[in-house]
PyMOL commands that place a pseudoatom at each C-alpha (Angstrom):
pseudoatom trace, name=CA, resn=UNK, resi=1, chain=A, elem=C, hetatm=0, pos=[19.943, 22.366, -31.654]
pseudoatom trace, name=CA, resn=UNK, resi=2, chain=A, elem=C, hetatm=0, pos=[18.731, 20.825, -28.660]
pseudoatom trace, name=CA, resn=UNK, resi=3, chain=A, elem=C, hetatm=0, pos=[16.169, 17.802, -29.832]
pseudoatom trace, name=CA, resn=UNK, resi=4, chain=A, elem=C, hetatm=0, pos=[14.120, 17.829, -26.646]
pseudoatom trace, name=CA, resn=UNK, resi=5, chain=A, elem=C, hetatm=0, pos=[13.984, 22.178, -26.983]
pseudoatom trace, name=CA, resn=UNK, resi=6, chain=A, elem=C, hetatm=0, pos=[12.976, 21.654, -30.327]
pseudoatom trace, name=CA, resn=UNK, resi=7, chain=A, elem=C, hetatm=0, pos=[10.294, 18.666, -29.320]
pseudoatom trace, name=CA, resn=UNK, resi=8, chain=A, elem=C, hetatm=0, pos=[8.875, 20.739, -27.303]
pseudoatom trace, name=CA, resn=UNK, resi=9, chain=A, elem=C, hetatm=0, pos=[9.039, 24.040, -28.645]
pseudoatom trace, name=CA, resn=UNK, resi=10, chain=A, elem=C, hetatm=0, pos=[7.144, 22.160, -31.877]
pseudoatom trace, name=CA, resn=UNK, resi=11, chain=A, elem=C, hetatm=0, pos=[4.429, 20.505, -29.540]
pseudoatom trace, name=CA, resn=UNK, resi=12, chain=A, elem=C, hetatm=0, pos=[3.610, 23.956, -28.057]
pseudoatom trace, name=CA, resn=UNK, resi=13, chain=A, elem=C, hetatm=0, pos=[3.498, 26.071, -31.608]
pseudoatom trace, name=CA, resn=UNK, resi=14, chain=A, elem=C, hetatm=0, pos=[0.928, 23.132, -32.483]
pseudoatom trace, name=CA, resn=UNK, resi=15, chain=A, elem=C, hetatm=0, pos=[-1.263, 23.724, -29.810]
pseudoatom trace, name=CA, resn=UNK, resi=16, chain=A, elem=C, hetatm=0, pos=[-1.599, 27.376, -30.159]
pseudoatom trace, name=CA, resn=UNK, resi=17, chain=A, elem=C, hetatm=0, pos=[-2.255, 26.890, -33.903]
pseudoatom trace, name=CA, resn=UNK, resi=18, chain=A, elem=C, hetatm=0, pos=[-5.420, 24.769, -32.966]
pseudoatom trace, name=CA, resn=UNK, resi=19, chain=A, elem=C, hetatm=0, pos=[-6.423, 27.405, -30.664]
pseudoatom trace, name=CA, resn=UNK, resi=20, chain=A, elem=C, hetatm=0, pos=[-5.308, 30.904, -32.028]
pseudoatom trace, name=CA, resn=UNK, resi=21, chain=A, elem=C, hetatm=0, pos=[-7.071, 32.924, -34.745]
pseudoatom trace, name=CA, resn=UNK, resi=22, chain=A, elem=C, hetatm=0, pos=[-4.530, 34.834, -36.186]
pseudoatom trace, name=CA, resn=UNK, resi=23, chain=A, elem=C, hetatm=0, pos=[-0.671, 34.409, -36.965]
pseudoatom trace, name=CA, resn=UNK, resi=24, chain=A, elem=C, hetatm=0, pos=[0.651, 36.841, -34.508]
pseudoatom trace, name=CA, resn=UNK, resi=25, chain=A, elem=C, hetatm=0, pos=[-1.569, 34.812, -32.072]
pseudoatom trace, name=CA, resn=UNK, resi=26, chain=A, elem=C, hetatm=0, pos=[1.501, 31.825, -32.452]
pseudoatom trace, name=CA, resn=UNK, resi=27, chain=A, elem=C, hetatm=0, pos=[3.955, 34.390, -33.133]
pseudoatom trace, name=CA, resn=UNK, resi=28, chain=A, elem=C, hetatm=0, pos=[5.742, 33.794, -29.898]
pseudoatom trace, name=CA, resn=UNK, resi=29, chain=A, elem=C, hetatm=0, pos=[5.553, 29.902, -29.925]
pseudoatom trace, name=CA, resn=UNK, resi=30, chain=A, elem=C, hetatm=0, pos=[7.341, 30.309, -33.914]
pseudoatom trace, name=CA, resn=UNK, resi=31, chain=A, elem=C, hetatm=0, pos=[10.167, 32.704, -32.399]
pseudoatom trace, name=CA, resn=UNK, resi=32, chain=A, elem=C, hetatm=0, pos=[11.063, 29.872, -29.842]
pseudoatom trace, name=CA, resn=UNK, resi=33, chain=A, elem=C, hetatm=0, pos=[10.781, 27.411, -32.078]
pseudoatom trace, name=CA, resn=UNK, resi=34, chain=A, elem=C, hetatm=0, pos=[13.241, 29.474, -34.347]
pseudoatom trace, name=CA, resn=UNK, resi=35, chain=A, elem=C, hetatm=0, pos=[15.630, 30.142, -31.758]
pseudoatom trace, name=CA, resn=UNK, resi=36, chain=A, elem=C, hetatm=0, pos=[15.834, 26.941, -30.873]
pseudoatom trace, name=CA, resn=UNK, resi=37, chain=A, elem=C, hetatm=0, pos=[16.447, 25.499, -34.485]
pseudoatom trace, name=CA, resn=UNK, resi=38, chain=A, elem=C, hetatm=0, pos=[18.729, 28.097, -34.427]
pseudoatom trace, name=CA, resn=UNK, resi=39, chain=A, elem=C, hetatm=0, pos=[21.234, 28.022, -31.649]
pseudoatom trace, name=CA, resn=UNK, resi=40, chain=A, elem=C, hetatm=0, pos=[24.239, 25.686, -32.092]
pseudoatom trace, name=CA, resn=UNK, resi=41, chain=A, elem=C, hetatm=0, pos=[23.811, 22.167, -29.585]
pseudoatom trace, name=CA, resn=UNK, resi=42, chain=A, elem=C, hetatm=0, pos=[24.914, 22.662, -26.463]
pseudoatom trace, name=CA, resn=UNK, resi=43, chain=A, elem=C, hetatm=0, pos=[26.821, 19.426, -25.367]
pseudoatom trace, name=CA, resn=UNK, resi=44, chain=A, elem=C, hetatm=0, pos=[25.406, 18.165, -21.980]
pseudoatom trace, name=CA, resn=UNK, resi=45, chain=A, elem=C, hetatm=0, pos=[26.024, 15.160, -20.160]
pseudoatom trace, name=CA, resn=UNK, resi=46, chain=A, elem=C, hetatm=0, pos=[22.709, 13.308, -19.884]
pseudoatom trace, name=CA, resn=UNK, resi=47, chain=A, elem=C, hetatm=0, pos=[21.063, 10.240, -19.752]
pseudoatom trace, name=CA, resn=UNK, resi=48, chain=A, elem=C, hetatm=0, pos=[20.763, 8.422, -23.490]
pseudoatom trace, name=CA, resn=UNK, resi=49, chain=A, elem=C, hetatm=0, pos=[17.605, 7.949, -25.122]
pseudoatom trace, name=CA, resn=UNK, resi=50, chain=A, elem=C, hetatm=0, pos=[16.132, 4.912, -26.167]
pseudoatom trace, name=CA, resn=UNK, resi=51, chain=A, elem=C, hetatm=0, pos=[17.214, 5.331, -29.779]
pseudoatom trace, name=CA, resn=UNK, resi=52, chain=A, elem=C, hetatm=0, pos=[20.191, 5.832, -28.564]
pseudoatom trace, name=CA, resn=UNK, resi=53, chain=A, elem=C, hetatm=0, pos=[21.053, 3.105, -26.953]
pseudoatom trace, name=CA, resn=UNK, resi=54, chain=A, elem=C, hetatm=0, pos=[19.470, 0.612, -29.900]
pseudoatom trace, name=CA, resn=UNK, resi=55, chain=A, elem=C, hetatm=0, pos=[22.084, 1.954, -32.199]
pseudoatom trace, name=CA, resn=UNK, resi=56, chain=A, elem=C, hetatm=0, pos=[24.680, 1.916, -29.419]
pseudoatom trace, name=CA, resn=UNK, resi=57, chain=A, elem=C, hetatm=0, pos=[23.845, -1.774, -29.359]
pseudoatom trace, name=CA, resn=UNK, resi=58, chain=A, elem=C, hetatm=0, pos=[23.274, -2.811, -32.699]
pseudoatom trace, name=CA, resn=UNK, resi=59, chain=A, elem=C, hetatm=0, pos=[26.600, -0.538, -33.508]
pseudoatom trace, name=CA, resn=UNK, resi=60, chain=A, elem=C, hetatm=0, pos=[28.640, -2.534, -30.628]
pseudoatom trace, name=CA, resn=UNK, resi=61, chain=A, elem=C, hetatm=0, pos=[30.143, 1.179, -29.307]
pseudoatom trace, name=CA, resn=UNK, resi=62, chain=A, elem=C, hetatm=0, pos=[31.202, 1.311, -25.795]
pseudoatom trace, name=CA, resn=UNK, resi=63, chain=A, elem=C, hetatm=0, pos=[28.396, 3.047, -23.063]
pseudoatom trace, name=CA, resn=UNK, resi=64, chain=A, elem=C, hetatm=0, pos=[30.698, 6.478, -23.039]
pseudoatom trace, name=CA, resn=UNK, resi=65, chain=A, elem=C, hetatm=0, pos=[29.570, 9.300, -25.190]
pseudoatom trace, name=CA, resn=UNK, resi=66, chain=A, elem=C, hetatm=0, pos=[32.553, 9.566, -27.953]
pseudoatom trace, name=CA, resn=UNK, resi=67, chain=A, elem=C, hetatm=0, pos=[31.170, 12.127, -30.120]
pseudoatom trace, name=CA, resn=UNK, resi=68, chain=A, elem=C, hetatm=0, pos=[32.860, 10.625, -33.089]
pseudoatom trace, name=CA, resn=UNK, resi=69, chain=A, elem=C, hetatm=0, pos=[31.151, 7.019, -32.385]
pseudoatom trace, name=CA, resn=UNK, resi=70, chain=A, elem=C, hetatm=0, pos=[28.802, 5.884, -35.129]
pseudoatom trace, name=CA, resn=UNK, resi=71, chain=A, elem=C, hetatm=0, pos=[25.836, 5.713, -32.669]
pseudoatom trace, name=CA, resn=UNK, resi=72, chain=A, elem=C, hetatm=0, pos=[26.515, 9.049, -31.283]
pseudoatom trace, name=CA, resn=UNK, resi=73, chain=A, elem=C, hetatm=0, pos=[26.927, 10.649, -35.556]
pseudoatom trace, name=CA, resn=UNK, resi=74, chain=A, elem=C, hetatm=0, pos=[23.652, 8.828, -36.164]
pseudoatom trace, name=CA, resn=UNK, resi=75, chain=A, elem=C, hetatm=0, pos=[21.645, 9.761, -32.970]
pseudoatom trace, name=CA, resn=UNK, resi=76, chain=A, elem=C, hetatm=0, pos=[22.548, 12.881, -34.033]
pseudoatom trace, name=CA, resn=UNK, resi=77, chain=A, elem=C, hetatm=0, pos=[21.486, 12.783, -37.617]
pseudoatom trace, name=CA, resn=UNK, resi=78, chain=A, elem=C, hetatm=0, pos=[18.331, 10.970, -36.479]
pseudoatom trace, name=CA, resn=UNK, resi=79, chain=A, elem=C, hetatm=0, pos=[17.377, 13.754, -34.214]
pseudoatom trace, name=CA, resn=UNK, resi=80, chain=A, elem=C, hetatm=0, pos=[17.986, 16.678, -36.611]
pseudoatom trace, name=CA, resn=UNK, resi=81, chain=A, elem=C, hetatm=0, pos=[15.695, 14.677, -39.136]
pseudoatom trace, name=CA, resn=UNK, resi=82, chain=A, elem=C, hetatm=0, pos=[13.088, 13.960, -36.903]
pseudoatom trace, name=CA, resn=UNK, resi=83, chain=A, elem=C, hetatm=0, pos=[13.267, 18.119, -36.048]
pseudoatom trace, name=CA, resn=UNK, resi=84, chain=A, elem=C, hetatm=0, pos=[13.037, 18.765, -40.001]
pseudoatom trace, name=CA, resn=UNK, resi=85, chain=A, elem=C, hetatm=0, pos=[9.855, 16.083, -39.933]
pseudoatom trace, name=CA, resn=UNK, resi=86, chain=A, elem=C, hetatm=0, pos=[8.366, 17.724, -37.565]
pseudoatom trace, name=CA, resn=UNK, resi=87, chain=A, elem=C, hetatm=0, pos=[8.838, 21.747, -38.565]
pseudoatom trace, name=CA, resn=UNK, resi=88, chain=A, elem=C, hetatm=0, pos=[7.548, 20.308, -42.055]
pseudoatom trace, name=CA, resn=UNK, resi=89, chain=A, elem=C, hetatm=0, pos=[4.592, 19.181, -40.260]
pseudoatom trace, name=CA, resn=UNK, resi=90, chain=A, elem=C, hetatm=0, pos=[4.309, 22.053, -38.788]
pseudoatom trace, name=CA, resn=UNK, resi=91, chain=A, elem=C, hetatm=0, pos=[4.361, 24.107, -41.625]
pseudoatom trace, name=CA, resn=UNK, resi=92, chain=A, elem=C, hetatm=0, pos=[1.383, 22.083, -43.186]
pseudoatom trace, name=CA, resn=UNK, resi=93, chain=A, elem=C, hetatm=0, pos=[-0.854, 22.616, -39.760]
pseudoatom trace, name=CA, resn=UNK, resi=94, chain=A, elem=C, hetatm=0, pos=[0.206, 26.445, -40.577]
pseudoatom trace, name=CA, resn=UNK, resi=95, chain=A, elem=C, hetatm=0, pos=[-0.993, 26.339, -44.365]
pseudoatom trace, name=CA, resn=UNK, resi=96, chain=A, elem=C, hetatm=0, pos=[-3.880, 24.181, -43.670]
pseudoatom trace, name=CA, resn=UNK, resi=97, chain=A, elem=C, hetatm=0, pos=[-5.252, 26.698, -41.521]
pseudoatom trace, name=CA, resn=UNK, resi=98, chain=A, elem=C, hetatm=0, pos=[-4.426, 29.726, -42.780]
pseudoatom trace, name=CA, resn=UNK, resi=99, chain=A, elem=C, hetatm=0, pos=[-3.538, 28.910, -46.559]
pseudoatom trace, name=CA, resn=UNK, resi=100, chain=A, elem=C, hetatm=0, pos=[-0.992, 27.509, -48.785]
pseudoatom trace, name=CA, resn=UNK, resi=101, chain=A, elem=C, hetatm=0, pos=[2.240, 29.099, -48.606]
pseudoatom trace, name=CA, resn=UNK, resi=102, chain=A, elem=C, hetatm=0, pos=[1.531, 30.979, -44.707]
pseudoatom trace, name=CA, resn=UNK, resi=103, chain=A, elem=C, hetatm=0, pos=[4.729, 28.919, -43.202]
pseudoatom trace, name=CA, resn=UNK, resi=104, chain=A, elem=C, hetatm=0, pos=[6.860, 29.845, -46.364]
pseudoatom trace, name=CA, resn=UNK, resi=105, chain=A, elem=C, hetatm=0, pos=[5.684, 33.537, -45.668]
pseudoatom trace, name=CA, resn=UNK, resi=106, chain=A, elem=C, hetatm=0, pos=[6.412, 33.365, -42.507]
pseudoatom trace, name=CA, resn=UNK, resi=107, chain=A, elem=C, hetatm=0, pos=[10.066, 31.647, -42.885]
pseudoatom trace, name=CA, resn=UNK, resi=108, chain=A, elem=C, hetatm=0, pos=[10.701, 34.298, -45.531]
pseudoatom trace, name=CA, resn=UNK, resi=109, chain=A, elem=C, hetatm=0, pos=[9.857, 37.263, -43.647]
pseudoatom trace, name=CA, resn=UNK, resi=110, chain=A, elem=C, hetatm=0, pos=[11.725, 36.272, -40.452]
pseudoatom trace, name=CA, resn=UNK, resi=111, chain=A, elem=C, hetatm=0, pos=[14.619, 35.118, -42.443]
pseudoatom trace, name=CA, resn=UNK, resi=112, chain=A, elem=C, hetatm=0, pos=[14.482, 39.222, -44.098]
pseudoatom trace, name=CA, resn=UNK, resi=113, chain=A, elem=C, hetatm=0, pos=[14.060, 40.430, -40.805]
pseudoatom trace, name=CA, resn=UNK, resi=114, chain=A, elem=C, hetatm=0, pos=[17.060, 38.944, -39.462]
pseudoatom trace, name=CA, resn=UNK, resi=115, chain=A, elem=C, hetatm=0, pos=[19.255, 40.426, -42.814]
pseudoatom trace, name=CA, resn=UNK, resi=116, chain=A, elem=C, hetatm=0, pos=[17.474, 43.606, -41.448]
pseudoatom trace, name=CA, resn=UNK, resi=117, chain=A, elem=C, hetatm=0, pos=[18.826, 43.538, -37.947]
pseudoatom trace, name=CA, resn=UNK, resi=118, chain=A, elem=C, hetatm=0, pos=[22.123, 42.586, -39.004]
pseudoatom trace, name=CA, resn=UNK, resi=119, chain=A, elem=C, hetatm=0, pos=[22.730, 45.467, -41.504]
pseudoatom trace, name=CA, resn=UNK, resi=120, chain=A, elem=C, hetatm=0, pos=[21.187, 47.702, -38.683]
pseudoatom trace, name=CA, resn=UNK, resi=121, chain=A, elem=C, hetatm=0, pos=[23.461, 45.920, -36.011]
pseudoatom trace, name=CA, resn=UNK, resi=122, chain=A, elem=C, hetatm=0, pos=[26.774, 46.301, -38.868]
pseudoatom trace, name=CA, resn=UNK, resi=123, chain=A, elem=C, hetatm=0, pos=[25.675, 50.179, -39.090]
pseudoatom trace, name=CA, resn=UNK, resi=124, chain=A, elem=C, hetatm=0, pos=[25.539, 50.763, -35.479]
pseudoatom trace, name=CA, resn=UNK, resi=125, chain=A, elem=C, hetatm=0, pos=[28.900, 49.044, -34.738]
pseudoatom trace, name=CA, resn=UNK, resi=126, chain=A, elem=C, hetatm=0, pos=[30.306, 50.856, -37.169]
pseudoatom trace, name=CA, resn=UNK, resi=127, chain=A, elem=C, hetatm=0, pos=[28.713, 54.204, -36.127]
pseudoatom trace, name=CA, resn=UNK, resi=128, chain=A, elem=C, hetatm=0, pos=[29.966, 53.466, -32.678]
pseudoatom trace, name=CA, resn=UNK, resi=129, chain=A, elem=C, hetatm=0, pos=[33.279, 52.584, -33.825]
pseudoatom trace, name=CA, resn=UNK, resi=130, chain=A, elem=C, hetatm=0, pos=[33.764, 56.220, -35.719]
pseudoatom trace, name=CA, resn=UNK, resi=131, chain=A, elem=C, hetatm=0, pos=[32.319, 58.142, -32.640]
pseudoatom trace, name=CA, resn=UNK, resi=132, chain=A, elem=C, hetatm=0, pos=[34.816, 56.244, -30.498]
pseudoatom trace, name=CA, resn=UNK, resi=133, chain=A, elem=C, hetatm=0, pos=[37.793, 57.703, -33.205]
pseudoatom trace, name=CA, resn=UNK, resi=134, chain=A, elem=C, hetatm=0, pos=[36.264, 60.861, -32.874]
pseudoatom trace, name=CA, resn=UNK, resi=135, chain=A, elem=C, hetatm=0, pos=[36.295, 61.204, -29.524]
pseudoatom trace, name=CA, resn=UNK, resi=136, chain=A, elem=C, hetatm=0, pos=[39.724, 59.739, -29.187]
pseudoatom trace, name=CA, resn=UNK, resi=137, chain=A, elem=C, hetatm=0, pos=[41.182, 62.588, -31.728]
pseudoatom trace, name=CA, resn=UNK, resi=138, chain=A, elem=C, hetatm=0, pos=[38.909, 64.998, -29.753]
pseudoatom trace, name=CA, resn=UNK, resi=139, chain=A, elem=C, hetatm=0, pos=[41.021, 64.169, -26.344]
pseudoatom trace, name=CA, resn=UNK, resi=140, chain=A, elem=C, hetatm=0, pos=[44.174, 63.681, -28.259]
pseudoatom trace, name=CA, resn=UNK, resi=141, chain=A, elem=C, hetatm=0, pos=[43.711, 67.405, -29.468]
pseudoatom trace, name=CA, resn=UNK, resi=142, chain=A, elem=C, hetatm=0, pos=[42.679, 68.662, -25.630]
pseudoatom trace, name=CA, resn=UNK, resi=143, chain=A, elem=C, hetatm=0, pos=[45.783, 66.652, -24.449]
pseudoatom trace, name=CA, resn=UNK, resi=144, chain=A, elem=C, hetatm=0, pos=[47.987, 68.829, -26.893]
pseudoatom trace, name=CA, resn=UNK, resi=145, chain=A, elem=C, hetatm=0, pos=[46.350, 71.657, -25.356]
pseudoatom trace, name=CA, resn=UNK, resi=146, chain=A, elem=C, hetatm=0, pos=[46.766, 71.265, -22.063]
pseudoatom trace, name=CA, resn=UNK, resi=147, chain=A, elem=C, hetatm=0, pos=[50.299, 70.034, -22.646]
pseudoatom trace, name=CA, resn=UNK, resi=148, chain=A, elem=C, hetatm=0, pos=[51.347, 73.067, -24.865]
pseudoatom trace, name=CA, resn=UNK, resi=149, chain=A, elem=C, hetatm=0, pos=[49.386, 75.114, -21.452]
pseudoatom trace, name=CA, resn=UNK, resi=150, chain=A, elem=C, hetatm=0, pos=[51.815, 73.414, -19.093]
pseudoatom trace, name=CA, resn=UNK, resi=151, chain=A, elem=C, hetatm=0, pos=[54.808, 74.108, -21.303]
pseudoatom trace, name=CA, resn=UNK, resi=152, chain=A, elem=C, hetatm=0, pos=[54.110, 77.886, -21.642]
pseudoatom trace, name=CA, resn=UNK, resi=153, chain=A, elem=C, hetatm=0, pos=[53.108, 77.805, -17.716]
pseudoatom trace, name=CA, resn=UNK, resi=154, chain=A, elem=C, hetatm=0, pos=[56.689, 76.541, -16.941]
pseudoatom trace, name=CA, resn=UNK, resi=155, chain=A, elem=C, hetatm=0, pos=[58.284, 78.654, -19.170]
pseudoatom trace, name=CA, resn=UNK, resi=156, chain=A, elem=C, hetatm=0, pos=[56.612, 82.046, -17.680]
pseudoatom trace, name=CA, resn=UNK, resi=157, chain=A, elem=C, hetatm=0, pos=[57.462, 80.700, -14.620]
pseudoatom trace, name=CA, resn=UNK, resi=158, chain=A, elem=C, hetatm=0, pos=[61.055, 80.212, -14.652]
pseudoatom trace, name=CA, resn=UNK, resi=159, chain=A, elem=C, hetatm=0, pos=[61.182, 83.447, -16.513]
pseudoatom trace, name=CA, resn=UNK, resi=160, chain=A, elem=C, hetatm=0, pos=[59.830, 85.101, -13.613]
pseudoatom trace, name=CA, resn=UNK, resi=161, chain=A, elem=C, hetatm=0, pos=[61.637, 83.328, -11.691]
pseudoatom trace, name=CA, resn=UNK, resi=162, chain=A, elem=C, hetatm=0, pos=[65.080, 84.490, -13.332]
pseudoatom trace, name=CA, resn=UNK, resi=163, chain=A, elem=C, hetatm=0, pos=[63.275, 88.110, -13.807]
pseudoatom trace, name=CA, resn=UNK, resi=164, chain=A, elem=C, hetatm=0, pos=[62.990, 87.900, -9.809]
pseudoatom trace, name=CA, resn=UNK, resi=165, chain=A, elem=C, hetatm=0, pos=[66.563, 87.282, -9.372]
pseudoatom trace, name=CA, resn=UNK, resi=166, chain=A, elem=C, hetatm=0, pos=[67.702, 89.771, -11.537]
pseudoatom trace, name=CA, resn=UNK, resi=167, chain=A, elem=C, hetatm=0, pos=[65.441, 92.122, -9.661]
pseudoatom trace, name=CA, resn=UNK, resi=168, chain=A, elem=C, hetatm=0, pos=[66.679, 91.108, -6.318]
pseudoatom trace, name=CA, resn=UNK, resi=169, chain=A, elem=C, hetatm=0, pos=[70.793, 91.184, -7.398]
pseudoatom trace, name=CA, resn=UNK, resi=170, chain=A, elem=C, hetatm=0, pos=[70.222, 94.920, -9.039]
pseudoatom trace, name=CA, resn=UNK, resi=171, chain=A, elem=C, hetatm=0, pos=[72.614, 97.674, -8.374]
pseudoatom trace, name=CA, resn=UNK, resi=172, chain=A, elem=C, hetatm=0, pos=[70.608, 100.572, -6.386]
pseudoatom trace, name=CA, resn=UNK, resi=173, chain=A, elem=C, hetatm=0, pos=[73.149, 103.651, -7.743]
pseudoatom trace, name=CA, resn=UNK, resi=174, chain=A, elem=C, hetatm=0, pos=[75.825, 102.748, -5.722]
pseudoatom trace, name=CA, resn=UNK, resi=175, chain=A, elem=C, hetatm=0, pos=[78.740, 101.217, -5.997]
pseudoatom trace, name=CA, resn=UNK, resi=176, chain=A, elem=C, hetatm=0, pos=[77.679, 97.358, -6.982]
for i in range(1, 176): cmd.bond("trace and resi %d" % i, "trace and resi %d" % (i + 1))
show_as sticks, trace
zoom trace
């Protein structure tokens, strides 16, 4: 969870609440805010912030970014709380304009939603997984086939070829 993905994705879903009329008008702004909250921290190499550099000061830890320094466990924690500050204060923009409870509606229904399209997602591997042993015993069985076609080929054919010999190496009435 990114802090500046989340800062911003926040700052945007605010603006289109003072603007839109309906929910599904800041749908899109909530889903990117979501995702962002979301997805696991990707670990880049940037420059610190200011907060973190105070508590890299006041905690006397060396300029590189350890992730198990105490300034870089607190930045950390400081961050995700200042997220959870400011989806909370999102949520009471949401409610304030469109009634108590809206965010926790909304929350609730994407969080069903996303049980939804993981039972559908479980389902479909699974469906995909039994057509894939399906077709597998379907070529396993035209295999056989084939092979049991090639063995009876080769066995007509060296009986015709024997047959051919025998027909070539017969006695004619005379004297063999």
């Amino acid at each position: 969870m990114d802090p500046i993905t989340i800062g911003i994705a926040i700052s945007s879903a605010k603006l289109l609440i003072e603007k839109a009329v309906e929910v599904k008008d800041i749908a899109g702004a909530l889903d990117g805010l979501f995702h962002a909250s979301d997805t696991p921290k990707k670990v880049k190499k940037k420059k610190p912030t200011r907060m973190q550099q105070i508590l890299r000061i006041r905690s006397g830890d060396a300029d590189d970014d350890d992730e198990t320094s105490i300034s870089s466990v607190a930045s950390d924690i400081l961050a995700q709380k200042q997220n959870e500050i400011a989806l909370h204060n999102l949520g009471v923009e949401i409610d304030r304009k469109w009634g108590r409870g809206t965010f926790d509606l909304i929350k609730d229904e994407r969080e069903k939603r996303i049980a939804e399209k993981k039972v559908t997602t479980s389902k479909a591997k699974d469906a995909a997984k039994e057509r894939r042993a399906a077709d597998a015993a379907m070529w396993d069985t035209v295999m056989a086939y084939i092979m049991g076609f090639l063995k009876v080929s080769v066995i007509l054919i060296i009986a015709s070829g024997v047959g051919y010999l025998i027909w070539i190496n017969r006695c004619t009435g005379e004297v063999c």
